[in-house]
C-alpha positions in Angstrom: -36.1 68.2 -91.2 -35.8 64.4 -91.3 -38.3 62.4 -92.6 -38.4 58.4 -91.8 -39.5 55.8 -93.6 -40.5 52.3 -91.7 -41.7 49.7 -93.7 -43.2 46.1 -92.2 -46.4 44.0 -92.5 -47.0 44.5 -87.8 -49.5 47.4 -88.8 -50.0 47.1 -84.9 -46.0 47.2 -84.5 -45.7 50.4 -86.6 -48.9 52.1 -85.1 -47.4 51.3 -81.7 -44.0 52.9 -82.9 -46.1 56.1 -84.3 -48.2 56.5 -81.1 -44.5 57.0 -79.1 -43.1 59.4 -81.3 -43.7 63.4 -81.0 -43.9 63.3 -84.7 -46.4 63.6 -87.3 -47.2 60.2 -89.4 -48.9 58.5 -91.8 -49.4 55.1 -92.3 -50.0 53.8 -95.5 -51.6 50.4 -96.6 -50.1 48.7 -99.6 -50.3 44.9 -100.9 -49.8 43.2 -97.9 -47.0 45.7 -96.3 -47.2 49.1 -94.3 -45.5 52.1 -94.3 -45.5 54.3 -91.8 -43.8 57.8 -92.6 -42.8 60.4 -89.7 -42.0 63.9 -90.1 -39.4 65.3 -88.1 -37.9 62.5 -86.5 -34.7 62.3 -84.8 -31.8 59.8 -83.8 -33.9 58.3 -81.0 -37.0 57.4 -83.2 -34.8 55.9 -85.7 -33.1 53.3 -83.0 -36.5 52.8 -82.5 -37.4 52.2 -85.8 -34.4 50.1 -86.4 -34.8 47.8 -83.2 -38.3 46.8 -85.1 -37.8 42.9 -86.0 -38.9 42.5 -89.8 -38.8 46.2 -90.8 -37.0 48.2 -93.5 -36.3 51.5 -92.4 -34.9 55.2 -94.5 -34.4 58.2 -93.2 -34.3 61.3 -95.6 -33.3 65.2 -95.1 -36.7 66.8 -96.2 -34.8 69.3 -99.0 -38.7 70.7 -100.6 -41.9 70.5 -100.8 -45.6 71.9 -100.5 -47.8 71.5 -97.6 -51.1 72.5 -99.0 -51.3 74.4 -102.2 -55.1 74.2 -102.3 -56.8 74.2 -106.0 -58.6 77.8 -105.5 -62.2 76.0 -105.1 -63.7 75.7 -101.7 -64.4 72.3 -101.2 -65.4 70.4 -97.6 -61.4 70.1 -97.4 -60.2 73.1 -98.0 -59.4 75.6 -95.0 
């Protein structure tokens, strides 16, 4: 699974981007920069993430991870 990585200060641009994709995303708010990340994207939403004016964009080969581990407490969160 690919994961991309589009970084920008548009927030509008990249939620705009997200909204297209059939992907999950997350768009994180840092110092005056974005980042929106997408899980499982292919060739076509990293042209589109490429033909963004102003953005930095990765693309990564998921290789591990955990999606929820949970901490053995119920909590409001926690299925």
């Amino acid at each position: 699974m690919r994961v991309l990585f589009v970084e920008g200060k548009d927030k509008e641009a990249l939620l705009a981007l997200a909204r297209e994709l059939p992907h999950p995303f997350w768009l994180l708010a840092g110092e005056g920069v974005w980042l929106l990340e997408v899980f499982g994207a292919g060739e076509e939403a990293l042209g589109k993430a490429q033909a963004l004016p102003g953005v930095k964009v990765w693309a990564f080969t998921l290789q591990d991870g955990v999606v929820y581990r949970g901490c053995g407490k119920k909590s409001a969160t926690s299925p």
